[in-house]
C-alpha positions as CSV (number, residue, x, y, z in Angstrom):
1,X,5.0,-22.8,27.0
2,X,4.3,-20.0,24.3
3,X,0.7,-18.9,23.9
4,X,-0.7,-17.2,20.7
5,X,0.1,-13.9,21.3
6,X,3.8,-14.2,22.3
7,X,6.4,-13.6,19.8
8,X,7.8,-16.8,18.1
9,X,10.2,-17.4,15.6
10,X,10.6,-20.2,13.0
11,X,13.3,-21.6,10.3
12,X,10.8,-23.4,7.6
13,X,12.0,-25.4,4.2
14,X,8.9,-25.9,1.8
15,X,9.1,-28.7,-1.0
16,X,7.2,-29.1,-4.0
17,X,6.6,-26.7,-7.5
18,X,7.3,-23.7,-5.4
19,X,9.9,-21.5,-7.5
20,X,8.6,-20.1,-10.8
21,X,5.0,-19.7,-9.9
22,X,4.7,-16.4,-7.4
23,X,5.6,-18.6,-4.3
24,X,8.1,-16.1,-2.2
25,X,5.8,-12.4,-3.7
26,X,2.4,-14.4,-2.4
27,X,4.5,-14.8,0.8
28,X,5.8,-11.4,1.3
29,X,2.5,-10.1,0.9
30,X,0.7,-12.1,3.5
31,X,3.9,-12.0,5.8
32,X,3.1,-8.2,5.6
33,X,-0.8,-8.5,6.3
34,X,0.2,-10.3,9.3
35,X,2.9,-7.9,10.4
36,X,5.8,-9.9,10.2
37,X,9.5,-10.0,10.1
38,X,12.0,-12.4,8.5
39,X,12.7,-13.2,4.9
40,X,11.8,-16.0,2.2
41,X,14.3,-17.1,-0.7
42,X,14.7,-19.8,-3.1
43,X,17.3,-22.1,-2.9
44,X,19.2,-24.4,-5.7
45,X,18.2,-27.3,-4.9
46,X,14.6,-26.3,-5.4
47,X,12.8,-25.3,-2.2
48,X,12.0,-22.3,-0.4
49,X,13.2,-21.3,2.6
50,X,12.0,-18.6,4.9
51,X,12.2,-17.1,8.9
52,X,9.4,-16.0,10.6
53,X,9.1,-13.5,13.4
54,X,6.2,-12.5,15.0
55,X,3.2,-12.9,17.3
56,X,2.5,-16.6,17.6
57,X,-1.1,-17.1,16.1
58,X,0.3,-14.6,13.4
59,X,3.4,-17.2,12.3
60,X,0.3,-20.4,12.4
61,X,-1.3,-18.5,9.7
62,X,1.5,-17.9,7.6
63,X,2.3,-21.4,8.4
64,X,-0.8,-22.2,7.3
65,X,-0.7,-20.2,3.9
66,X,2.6,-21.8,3.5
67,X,0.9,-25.3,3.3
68,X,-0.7,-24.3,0.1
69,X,0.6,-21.3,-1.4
70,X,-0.5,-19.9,-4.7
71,X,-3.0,-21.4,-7.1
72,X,0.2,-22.0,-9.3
73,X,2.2,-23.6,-6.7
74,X,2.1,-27.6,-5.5
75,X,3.4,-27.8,-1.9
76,X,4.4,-31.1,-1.2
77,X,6.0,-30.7,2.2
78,X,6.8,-28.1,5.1
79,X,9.1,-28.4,7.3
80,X,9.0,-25.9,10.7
81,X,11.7,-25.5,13.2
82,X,11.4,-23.3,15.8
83,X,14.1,-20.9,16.9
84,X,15.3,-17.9,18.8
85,X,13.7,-14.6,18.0
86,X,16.4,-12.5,16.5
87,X,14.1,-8.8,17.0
88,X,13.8,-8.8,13.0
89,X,12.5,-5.8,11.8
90,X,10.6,-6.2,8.1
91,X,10.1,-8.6,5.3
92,X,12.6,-9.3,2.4
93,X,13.1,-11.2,-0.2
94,X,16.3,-12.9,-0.2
């Protein structure tokens, strides 16, 4: 099993007001306080979808900021799947 402090990587789908109010900026921002990799991007029908890379206590707390967002958003859902680390280098927007 994984501890906190070895690299994980996640697929995640969030639901809810999440486009149009600063959702995927707020998350490249903390993405890059916690020293991640991966990407976030809107898609049509709505949601946001992202991949995280990164030490494993790092990715809970972006989870966890993912659960809320920005004051402007309303997250109704996240949904995390775990994957294989691809060795990511940076954040994007996508």
């Amino acid at each position: 099993m994984a501890g906190p402090h070895d690299k994980r990587a996640v697929d995640v789908r969030v639901h809810g007001d999440v486009q149009g109010v600063g959702y995927r900026f707020g998350a490249l921002r903390k993405a890059d306080e916690l020293d991640l990799a991966g990407w976030v991007r809107n898609e049509s029908d709505g949601d946001v979808t992202a991949h995280l890379e990164g030490l494993g206590h790092r990715v809970e707390s972006m989870l966890d900021w993912m659960r809320t967002g920005t004051k402007w958003s309303h997250v109704s859902r996240v949904d995390v799947e775990d994957v294989d680390v691809q060795g990511l280098e940076g954040f994007e927007l996508g």
